[in-house]
C-alpha atoms as one frame of an Amber mdcrd trajectory, in Angstrom:
protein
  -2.384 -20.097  -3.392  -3.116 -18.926  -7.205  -2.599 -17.007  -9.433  -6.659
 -15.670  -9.755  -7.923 -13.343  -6.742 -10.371 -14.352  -4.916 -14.120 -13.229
  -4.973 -15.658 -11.605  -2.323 -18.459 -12.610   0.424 -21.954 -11.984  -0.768
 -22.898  -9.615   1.579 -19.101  -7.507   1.192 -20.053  -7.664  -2.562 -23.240
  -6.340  -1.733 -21.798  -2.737  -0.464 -19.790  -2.593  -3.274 -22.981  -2.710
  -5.595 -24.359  -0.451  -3.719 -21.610   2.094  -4.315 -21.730   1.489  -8.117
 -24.890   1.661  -8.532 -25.311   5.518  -6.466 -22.269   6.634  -8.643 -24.766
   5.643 -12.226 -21.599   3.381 -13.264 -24.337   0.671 -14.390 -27.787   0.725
 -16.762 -30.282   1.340 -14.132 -33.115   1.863 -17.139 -34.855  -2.069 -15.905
 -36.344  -2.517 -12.817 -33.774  -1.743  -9.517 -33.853  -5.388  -8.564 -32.632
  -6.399 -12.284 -30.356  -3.526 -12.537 -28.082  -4.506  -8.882 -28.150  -8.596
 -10.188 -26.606  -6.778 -13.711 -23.872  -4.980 -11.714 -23.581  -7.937  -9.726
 -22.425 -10.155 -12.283 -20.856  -7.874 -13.799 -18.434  -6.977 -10.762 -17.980
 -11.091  -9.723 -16.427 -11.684 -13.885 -14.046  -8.547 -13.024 -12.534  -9.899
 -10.088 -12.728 -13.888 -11.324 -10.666 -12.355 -14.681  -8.263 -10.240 -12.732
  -4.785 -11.249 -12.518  -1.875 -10.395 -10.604   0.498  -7.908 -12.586   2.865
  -4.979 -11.288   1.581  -1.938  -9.164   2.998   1.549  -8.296   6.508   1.847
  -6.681   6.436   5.398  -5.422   4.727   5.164  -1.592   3.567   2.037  -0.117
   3.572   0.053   3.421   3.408  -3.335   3.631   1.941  -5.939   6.339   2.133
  -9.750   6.468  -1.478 -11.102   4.416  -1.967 -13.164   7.567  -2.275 -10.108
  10.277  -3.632  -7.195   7.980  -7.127  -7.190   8.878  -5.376  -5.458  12.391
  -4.382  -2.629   9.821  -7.849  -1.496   9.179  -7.832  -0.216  13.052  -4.534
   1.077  13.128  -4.797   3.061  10.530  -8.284   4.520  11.349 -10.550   2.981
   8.077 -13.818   2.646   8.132 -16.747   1.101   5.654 -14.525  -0.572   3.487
 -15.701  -2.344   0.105 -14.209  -4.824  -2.019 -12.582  -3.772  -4.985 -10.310
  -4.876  -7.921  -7.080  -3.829  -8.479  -8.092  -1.593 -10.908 -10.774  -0.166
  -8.801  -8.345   0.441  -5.655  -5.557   2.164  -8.144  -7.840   4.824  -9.661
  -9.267   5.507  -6.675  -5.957   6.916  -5.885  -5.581   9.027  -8.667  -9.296
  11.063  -6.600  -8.061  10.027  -3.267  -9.755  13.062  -1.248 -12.891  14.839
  -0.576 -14.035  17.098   2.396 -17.131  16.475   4.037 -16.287  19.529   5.872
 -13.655  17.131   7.528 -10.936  16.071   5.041 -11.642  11.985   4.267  -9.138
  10.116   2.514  -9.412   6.532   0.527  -6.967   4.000   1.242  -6.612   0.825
  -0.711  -5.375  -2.119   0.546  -4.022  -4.709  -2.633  -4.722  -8.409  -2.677
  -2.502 -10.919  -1.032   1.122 -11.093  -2.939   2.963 -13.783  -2.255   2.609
 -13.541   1.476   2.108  -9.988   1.472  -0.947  -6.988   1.403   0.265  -3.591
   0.332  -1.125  -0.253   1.162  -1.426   2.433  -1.241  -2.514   6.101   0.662
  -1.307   8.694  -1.696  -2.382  11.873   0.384  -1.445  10.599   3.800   1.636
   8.918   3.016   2.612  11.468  -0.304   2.130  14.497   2.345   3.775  12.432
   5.170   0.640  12.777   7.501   1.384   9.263   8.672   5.155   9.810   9.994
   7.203   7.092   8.466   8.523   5.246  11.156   5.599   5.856  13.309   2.736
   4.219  11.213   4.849   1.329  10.629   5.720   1.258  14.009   2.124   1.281
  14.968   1.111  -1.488  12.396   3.970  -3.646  13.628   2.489  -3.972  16.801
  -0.446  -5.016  15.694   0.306  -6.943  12.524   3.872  -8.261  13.609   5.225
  -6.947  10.927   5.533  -3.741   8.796   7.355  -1.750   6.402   7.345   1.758
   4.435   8.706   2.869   0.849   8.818   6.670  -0.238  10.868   7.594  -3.135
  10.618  11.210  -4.562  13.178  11.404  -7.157  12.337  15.670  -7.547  13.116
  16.188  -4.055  16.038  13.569  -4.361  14.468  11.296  -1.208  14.248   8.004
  -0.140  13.200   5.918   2.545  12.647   2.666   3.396  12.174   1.149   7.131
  10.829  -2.242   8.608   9.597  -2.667  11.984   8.567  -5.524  13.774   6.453
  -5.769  17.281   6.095  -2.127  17.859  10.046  -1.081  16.612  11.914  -0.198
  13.957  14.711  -2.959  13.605  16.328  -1.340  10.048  15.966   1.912   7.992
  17.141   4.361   5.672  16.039   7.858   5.183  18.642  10.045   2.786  17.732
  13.625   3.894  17.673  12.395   7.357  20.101  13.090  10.267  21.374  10.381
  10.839  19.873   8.567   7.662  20.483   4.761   9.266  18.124   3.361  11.778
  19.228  -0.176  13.295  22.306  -2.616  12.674  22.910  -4.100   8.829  20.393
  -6.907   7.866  22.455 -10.390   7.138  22.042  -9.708   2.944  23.397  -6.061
   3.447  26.750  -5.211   2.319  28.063  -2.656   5.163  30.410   0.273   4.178
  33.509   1.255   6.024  35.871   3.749   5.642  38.019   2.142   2.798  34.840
   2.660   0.638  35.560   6.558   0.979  39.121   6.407   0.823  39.347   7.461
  -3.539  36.827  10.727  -2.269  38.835  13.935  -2.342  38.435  14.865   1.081
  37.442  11.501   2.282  37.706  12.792   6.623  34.205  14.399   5.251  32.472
  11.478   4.102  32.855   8.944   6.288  29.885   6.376   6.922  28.150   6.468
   9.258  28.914   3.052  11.665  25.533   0.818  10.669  25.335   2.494   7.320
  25.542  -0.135   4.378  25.495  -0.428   0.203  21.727  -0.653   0.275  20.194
   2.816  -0.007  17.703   1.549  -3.033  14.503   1.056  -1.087  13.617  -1.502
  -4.299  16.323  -3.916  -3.475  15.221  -3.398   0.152  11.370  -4.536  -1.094
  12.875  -7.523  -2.698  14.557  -8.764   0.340  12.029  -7.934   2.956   8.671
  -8.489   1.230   8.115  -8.407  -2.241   8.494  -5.190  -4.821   5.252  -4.001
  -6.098   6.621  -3.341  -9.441   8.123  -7.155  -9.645   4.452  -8.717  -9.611
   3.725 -11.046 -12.484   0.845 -12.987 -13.843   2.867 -16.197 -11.759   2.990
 -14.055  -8.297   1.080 -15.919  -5.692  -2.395 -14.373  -5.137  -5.254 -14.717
  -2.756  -8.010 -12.478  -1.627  -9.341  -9.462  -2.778  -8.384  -5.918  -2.413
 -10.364  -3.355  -0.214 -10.938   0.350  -0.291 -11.579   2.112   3.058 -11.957
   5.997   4.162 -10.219   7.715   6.874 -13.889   9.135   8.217 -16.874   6.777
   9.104 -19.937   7.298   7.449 -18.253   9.432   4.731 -19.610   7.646   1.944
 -17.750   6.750  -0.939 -18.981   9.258  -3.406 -17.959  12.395  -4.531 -14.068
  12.068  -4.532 -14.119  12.728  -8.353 -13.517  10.435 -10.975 -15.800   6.845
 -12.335 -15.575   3.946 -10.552 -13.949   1.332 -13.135 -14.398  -2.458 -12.663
């Protein structure tokens, strides 16, 4: 691995193009042939200059770089195109359209250090996929998988990771009960002594698998990576994709200017 992301196949780089060029994003005043090799080149020196740096750390799953191409199934995403980092982000910011039938766009980040990341802000934001079920349902296809939510208005938090089809370890604060699975060997576990200084400490008891680690960023650390961690030395490989929910949807009209 690297620290430069990787370009894309010819003919993925293609359908990208071909997307830029229907949104007007490039000088189409030449011939069409010399206006898609202008876009062309101009797309492969984005992603040859882009560089790792940190992402979002509001809502995100994550899935081992080696198994996510099992992810695009899973999760129901269809006609995806390559994109930069920069691309994938903004496309979040316009992330739905209706075509009658609500479509979505999902971006899935470059390989991090081992890792792929999966930004949805409508599905995940509006908990459409459950928690613990999509990363449930991505574990048994991708070994792996985990979730982070954090809304700080609504004071909640979760983070969960599953592997082969089950969550093994999870908190949820605003759930009942808000541990899922026994303490992970770098958790600190909290007993009743920790509650013994609270003024009616019979009321706040733990409970028996809860532990120290509620922060689902120390929980990124130790169980994949934390998007917001990512430096120019983070290993890098790959590309990042955008994909819709619907096939055939196109990826037009969501809103906003494609950025390179």
């Amino acid at each position: 691995m690297n620290t430069v992301t990787g370009l894309p196949a010819p003919d993925d780089l293609a359908a990208l193009v071909d997307v830029l060029l229907a949104a007007d994003t490039a000088d189409t005043a030449d011939t069409a042939g010399t206006g898609r090799a202008a876009v062309s080149d101009t797309a492969r020196a984005a992603f040859a200059a882009e560089r790792p740096g940190p992402l979002p750390d509001h809502w995100w799953l994550a899935v081992p770089g080696e198994t996510y191409e099992a992810a695009f199934e899973v999760l129901g995403l269809h006609d995806r195109i390559p994109v930069t980092v920069r691309y994938g982000l903004a496309a979040q910011v316009h992330d739905d359209k209706y075509t009658p039938e609500e479509v979505h766009r999902v971006f899935v980040t470059p390989e991090y250090a081992g890792w792929r990341l999966i930004y949805a802000e409508s599905p995940l934001r509006e908990a459409t996929w459950w928690p613990h079920d999509v990363i449930e349902r991505l574990s048994a296809a991708c070994g792996r998988a985990q979730v982070y939510f954090q809304d700080p208005l609504a004071d909640a938090m979760i983070w969960a990771a599953a592997e082969d089809g089950t969550v093994v370890r999870g908190y949820w604060r605003n759930s009942e009960p808000e541990w899922t699975g026994e303490p992970l060997p770098w958790e600190e576990r909290l007993t009743v002594e920790d509650f013994e200084d609270e003024e009616e400490f019979e009321d706040a008891y733990p409970e028996p698998n809860a532990s120290e680690e509620q922060s689902f960023g120390t929980a990124a650390a130790r169980l994949s990576l934390h998007p917001a961690m990512i430096t120019a030395e983070t290993p890098v490989r790959g590309h990042g994709w955008l994909a819709l929910t619907v096939a055939g949807a196109g990826h037009g009209g969501f809103g906003g200017t494609p950025q390179l």
